[in-house]
Backbone as CSV, one residue per row, in Angstrom:
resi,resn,N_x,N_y,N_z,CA_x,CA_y,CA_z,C_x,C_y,C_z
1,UNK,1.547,2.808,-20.207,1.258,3.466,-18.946,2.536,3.588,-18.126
2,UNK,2.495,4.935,-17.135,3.798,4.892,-16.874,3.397,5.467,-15.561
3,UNK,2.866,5.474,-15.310,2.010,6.202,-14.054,2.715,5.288,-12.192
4,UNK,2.863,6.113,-11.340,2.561,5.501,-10.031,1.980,6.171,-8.916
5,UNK,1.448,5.502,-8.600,0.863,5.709,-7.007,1.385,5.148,-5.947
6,UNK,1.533,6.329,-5.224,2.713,6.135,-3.808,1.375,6.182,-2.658
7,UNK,1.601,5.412,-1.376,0.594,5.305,-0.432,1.417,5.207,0.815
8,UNK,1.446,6.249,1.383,2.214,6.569,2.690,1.268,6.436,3.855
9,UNK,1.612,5.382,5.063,0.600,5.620,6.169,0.694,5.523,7.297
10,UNK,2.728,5.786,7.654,2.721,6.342,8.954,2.641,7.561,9.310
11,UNK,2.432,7.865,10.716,1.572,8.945,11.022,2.844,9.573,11.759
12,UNK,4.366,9.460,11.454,5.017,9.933,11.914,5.807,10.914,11.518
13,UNK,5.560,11.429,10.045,6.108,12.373,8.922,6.913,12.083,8.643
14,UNK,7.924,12.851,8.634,9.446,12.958,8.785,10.711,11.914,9.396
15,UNK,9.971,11.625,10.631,10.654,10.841,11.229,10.516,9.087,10.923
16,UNK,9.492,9.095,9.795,8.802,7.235,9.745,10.060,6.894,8.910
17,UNK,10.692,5.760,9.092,11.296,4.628,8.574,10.731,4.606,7.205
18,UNK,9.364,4.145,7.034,8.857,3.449,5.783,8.456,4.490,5.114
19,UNK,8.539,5.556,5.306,8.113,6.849,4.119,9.390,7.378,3.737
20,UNK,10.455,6.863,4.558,11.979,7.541,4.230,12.236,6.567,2.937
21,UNK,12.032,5.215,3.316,12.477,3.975,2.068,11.505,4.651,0.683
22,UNK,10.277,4.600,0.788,9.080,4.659,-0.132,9.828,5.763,-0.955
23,UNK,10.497,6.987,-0.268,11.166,8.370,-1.071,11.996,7.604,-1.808
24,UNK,12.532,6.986,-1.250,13.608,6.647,-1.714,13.734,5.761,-3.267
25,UNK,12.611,4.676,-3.170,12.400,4.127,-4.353,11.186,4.964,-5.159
26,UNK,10.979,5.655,-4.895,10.002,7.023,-5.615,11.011,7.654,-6.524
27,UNK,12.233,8.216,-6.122,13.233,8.844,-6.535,13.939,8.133,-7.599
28,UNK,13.960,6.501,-7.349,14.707,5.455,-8.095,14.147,5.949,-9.854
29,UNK,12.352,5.456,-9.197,11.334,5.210,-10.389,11.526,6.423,-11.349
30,UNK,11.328,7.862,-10.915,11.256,9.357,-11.673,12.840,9.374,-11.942
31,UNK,13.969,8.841,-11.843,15.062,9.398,-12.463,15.556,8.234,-13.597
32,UNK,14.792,6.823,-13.310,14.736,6.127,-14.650,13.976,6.605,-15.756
33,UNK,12.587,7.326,-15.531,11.780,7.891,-16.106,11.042,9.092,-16.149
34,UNK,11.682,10.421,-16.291,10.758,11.662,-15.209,9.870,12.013,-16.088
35,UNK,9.108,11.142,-17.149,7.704,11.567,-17.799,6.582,10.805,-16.607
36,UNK,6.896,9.842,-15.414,6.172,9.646,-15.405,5.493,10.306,-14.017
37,UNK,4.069,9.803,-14.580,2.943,10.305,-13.342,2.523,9.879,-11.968
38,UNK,3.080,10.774,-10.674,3.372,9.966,-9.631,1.867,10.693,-9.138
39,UNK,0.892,9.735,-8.292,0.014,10.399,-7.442,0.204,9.815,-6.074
40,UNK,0.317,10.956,-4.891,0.404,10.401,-3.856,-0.540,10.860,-2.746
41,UNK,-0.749,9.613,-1.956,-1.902,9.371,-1.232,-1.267,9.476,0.333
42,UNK,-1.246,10.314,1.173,-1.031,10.603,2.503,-1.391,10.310,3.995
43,UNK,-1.592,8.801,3.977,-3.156,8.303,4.933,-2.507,8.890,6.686
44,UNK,-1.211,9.054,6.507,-1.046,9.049,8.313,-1.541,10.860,7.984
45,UNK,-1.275,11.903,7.497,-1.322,12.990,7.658,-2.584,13.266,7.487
46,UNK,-3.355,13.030,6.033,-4.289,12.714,5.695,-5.353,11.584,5.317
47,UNK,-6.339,11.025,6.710,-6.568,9.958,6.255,-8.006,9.512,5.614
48,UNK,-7.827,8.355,5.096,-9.645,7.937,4.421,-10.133,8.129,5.665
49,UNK,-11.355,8.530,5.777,-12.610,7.731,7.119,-12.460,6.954,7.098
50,UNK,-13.007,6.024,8.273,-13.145,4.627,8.158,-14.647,4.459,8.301
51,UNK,-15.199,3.555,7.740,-16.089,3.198,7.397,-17.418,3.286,8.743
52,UNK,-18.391,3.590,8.662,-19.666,3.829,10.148,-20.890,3.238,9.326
53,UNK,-21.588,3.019,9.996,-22.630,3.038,9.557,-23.680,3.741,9.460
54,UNK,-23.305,5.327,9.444,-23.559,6.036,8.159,-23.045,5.748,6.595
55,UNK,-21.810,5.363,6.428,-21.270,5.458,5.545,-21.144,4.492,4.308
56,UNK,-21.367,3.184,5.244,-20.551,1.717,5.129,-21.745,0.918,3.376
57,UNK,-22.869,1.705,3.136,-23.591,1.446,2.157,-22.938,2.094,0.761
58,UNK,-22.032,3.011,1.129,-21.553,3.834,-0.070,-20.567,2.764,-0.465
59,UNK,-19.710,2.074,0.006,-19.043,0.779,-0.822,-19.388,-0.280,-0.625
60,UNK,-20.535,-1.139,0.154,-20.738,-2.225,0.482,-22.472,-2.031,-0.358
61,UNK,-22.892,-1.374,-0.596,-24.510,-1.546,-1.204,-24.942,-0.267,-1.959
62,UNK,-26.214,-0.320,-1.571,-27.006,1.179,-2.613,-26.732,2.760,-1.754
63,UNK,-25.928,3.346,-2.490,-26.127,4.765,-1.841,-26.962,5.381,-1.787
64,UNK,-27.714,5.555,-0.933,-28.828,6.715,-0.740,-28.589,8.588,0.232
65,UNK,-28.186,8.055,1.225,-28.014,9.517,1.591,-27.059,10.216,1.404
66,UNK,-26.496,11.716,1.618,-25.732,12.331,1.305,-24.354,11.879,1.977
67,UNK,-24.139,11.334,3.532,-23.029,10.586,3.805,-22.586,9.854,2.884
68,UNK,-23.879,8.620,2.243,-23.449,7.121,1.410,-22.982,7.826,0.391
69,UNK,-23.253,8.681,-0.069,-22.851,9.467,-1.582,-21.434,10.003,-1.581
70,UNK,-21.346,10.351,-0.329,-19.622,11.188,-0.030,-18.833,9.764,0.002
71,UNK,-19.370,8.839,0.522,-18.792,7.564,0.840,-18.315,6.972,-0.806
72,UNK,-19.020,6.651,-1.671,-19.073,6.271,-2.539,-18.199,7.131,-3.330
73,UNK,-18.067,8.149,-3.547,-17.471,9.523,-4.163,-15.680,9.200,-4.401
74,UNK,-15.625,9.081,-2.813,-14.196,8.717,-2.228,-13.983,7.499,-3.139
75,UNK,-14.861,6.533,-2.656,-14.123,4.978,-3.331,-14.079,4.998,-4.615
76,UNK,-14.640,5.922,-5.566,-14.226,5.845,-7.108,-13.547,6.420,-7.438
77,UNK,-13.188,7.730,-6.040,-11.687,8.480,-6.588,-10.561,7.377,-5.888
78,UNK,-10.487,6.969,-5.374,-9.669,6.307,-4.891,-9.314,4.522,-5.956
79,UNK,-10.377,4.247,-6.088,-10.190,2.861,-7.411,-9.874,3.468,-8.565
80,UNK,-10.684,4.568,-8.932,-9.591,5.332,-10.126,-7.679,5.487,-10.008
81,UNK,-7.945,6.264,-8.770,-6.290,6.146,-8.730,-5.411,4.702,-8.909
82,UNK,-6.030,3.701,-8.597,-5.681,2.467,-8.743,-5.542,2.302,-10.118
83,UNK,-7.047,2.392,-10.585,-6.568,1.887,-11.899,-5.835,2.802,-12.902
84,UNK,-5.278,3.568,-13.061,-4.765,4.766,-13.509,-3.117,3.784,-13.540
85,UNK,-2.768,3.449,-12.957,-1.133,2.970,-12.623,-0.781,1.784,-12.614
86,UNK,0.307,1.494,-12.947,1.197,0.341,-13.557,2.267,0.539,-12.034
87,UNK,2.053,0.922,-11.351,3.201,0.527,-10.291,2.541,1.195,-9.086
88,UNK,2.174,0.576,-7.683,1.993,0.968,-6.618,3.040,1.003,-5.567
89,UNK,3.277,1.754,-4.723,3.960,1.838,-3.773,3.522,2.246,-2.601
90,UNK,4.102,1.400,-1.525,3.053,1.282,-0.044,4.161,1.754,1.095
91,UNK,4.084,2.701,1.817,5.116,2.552,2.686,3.895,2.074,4.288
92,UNK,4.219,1.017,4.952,3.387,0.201,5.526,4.291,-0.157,6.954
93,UNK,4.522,0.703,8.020,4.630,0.404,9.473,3.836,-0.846,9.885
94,UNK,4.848,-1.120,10.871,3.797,-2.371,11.734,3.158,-1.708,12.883
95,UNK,2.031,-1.359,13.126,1.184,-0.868,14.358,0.790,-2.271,15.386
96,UNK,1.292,-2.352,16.673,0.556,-3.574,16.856,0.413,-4.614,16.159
97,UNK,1.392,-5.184,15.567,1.633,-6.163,14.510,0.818,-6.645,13.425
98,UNK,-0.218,-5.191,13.075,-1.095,-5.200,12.003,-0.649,-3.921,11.120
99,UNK,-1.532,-3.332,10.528,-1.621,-2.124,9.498,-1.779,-0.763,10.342
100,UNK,-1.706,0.186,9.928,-1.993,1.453,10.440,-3.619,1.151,9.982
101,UNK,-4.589,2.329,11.310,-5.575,1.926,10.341,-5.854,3.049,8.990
102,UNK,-5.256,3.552,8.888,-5.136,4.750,7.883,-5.357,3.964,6.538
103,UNK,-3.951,2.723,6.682,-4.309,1.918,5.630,-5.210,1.044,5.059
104,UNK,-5.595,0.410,6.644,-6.980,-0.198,6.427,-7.795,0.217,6.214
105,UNK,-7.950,1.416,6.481,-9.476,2.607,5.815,-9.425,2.364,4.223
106,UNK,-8.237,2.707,4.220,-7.939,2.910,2.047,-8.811,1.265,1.802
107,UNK,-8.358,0.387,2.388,-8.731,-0.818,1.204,-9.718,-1.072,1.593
108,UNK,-10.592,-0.731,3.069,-11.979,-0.791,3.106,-12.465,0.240,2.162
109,UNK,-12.229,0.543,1.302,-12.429,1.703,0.307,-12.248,1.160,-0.729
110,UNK,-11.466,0.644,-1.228,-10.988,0.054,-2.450,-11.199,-1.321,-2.769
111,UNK,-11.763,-2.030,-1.596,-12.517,-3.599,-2.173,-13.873,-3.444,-1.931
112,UNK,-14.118,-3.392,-3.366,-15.641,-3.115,-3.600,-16.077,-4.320,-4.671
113,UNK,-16.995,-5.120,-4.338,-17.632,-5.891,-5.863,-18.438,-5.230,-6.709
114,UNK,-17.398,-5.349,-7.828,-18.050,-5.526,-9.216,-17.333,-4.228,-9.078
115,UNK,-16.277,-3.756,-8.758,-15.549,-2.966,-9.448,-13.866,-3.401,-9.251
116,UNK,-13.139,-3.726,-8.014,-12.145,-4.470,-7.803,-12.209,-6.049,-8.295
117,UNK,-13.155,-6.567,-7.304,-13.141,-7.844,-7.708,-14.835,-8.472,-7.478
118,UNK,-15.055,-9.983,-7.905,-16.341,-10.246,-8.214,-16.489,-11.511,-8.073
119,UNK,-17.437,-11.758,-7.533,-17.861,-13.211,-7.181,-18.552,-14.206,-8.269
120,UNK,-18.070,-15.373,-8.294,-18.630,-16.805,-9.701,-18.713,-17.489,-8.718
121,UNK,-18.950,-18.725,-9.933,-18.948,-19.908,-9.516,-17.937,-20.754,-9.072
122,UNK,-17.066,-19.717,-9.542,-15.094,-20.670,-9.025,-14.852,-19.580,-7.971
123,UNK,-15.593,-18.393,-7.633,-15.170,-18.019,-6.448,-14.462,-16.747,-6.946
124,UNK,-14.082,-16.226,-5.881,-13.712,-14.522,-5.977,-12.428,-14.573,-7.031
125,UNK,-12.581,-13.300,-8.067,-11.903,-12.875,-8.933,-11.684,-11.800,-8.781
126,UNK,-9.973,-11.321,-8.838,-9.616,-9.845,-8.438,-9.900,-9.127,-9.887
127,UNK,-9.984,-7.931,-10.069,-10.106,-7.468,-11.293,-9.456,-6.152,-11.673
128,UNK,-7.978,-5.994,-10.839,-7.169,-5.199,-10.826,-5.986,-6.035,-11.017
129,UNK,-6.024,-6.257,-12.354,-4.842,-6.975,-12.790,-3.518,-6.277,-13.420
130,UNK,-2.690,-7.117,-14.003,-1.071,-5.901,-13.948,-0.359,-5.113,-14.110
131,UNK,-1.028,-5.257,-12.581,-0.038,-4.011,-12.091,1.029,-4.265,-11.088
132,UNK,1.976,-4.011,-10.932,3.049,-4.457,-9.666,2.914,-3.681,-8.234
133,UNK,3.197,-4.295,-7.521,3.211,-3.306,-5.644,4.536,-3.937,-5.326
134,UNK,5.017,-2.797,-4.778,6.022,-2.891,-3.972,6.090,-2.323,-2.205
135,UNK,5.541,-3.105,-1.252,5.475,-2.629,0.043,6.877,-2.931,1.143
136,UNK,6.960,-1.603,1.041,7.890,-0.931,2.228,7.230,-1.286,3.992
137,UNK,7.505,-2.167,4.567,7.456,-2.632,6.024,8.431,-2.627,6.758
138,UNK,8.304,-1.701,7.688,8.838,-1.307,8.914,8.158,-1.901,9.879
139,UNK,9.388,-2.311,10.963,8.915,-2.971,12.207,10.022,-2.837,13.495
140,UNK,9.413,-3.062,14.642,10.225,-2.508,15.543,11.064,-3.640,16.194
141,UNK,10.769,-4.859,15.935,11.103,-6.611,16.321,11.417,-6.704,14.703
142,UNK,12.207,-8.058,15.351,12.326,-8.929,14.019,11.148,-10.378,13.276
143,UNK,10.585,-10.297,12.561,9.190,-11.168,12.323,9.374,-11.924,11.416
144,UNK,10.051,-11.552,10.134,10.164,-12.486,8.854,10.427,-13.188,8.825
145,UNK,11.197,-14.133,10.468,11.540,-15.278,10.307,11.893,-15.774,12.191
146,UNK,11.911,-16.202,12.200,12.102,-17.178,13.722,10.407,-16.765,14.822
147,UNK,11.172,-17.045,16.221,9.910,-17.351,17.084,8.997,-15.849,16.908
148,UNK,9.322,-14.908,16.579,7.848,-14.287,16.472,7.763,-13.743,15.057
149,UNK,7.344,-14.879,14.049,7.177,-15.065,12.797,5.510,-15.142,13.147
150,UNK,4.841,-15.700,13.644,3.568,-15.941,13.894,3.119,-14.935,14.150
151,UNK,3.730,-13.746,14.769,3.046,-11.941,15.436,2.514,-11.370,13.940
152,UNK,3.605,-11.320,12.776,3.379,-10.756,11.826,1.690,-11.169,11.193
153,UNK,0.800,-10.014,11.273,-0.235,-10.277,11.257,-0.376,-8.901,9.091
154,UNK,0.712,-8.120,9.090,1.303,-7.198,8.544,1.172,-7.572,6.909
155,UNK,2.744,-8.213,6.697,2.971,-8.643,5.758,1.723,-9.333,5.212
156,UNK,1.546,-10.818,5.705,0.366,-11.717,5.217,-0.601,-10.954,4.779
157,UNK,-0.915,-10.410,5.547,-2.564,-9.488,5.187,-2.497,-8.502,3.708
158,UNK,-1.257,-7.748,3.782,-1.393,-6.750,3.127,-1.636,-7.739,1.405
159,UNK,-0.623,-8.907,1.735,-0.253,-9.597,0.594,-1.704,-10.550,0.081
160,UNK,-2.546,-10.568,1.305,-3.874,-11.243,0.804,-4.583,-10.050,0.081
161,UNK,-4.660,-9.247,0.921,-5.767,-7.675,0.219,-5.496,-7.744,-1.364
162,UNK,-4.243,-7.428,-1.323,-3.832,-7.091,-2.845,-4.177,-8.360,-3.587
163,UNK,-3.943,-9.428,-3.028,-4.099,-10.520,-4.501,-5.395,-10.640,-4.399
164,UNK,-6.268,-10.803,-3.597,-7.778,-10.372,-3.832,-8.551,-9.863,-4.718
165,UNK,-7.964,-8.256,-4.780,-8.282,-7.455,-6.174,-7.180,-8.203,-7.388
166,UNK,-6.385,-8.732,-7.282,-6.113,-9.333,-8.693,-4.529,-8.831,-8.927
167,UNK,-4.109,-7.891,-7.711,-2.412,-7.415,-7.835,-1.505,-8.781,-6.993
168,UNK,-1.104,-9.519,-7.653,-0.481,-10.972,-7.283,1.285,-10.114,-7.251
169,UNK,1.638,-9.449,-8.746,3.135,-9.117,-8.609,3.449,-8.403,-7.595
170,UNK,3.974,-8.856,-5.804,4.097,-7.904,-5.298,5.812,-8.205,-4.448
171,UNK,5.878,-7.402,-3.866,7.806,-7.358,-3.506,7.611,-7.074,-2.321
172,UNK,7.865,-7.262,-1.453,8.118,-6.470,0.515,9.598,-6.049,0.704
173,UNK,10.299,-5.019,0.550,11.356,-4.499,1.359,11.168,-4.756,2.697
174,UNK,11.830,-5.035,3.563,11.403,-4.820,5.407,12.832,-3.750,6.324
175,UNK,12.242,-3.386,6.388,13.099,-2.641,7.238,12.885,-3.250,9.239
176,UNK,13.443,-4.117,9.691,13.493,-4.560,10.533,14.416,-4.159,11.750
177,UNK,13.781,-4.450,12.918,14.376,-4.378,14.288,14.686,-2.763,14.556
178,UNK,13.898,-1.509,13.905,14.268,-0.331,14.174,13.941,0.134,15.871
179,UNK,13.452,-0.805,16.515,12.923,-0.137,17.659,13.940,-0.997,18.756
180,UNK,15.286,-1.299,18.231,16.360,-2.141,19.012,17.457,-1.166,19.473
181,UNK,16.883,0.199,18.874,18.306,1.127,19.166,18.907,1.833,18.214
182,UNK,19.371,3.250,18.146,19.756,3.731,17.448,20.641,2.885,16.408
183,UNK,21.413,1.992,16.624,22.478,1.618,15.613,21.823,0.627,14.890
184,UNK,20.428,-0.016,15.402,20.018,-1.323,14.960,18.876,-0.268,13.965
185,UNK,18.201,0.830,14.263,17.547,1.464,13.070,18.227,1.600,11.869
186,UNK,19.512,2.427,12.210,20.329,2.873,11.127,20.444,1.749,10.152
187,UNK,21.179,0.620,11.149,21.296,-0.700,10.241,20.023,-0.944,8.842
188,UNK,19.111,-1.152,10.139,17.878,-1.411,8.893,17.530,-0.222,8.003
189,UNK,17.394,0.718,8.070,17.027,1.489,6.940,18.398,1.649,6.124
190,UNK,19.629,0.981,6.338,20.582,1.258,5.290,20.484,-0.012,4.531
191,UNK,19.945,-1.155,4.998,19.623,-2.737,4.493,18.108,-2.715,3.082
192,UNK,17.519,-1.916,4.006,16.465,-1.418,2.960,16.467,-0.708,1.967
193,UNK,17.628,0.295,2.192,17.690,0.657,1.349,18.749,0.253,-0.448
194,UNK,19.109,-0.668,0.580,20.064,-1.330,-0.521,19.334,-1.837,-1.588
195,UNK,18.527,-3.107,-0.660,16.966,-3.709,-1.062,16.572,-2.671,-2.569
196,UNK,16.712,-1.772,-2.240,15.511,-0.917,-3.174,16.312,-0.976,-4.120
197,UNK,18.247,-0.407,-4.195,19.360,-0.102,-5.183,19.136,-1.158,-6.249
198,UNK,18.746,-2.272,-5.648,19.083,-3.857,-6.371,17.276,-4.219,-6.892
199,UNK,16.600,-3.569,-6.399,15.375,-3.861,-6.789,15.268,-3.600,-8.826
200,UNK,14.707,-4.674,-8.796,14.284,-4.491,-10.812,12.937,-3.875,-11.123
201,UNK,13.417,-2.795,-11.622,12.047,-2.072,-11.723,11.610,-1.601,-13.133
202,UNK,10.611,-1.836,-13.689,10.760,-1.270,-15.310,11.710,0.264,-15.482
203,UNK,11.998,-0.123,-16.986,12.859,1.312,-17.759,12.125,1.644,-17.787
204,UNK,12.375,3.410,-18.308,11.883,4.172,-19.002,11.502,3.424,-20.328
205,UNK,12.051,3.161,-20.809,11.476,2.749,-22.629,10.031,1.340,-22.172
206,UNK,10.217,0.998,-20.895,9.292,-0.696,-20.478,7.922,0.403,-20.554
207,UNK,8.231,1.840,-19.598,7.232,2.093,-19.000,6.481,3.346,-19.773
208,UNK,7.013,3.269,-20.979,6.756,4.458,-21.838,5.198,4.734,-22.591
């Protein structure tokens, strides 16, 4: 399998930090390998619904009406795309020191039991196993480490979601302190992007 899925979900186009990095190691992946199959998912431009209760039976229980059915529709095109690929890629802003909810729509979409992951007797089992993620985080403070290490509500989360369904191999680039000033953006997206130069990512012949 050689496949990836790219998941973009700031809502700023052009101008986002973390969709500039995400190109960037997108570009890495297709010129080690240009057989392979990139699908990309657009949540700030284009986003999932988020879940109502009209909807919320199409991944959480029995679909019955034509909403729950559209509901349901989505989440198997969307866990398909999952399982389809050997490499995910997240480009993931800090909103309020959480997720966009663009993104949180997707994985209220994509953690479903008894198709992601499933409940025993030892307790929840992810069932989207390996595959690697690599999430691109942008932030406007610095979080990964000193007194507002505790704000980051971001990182942690994204890194629980995924090992949940069973994706444990995962990497965070950060692109930090962009909202300190023109020279302190530049900084970070040239730090990130280094991040990515040095990142180990399967060959072509790994991913063939």
């Amino acid at each position: 399998m050689s496949n990836v899925l790219v998941i973009n979900s700031s809502v700023l186009r052009e101008a986002s930090v973390s969709r500039t990095v995400v190109q960037k190691l997108l570009a890495q992946l297709v010129f080690q390998s240009p057989k392979r199959t990139v699908v990309e998912r657009d949540l700030g431009t284009t986003p999932v619904p988020h879940l109502t209760d009209a909807t919320v039976a199409g991944v959480r229980g029995v679909p019955t009406t034509d909403a729950e059915l559209q509901a349901r529709a989505l989440s198997d095109e969307l866990i398909g795309e999952l399982r389809k690929v050997d490499i995910i890629l997240i480009g993931a802003p800090m909103y309020n020191f959480g997720l966009p909810t663009g993104l949180r729509a997707w994985f209220d979409h994509i953690l479903r039991a008894g198709e992601t992951f499933a409940y025993s007797a030892a307790g929840p089992k992810g069932l989207v196993e390996g595959k690697r993620a690599v999430v691109v985080v942008s932030r406007g403070g610095f979080y990964s480490e000193g007194p507002y290490k505790p704000f980051d509500f971001q990182e942690p989360y994204i890194r629980q979601l995924l090992g949940f369904i069973g994706i444990t191999d995962v990497t965070f680039i950060r692109a930090e302190k962009i909202g300190l000033g023109p020279q302190a953006r530049e900084e970070a997206i040239a730090g990130a992007l280094r991040a990515v130069a040095q990142l180990a990512l399967p060959q072509a012949s790994e991913a063939a």
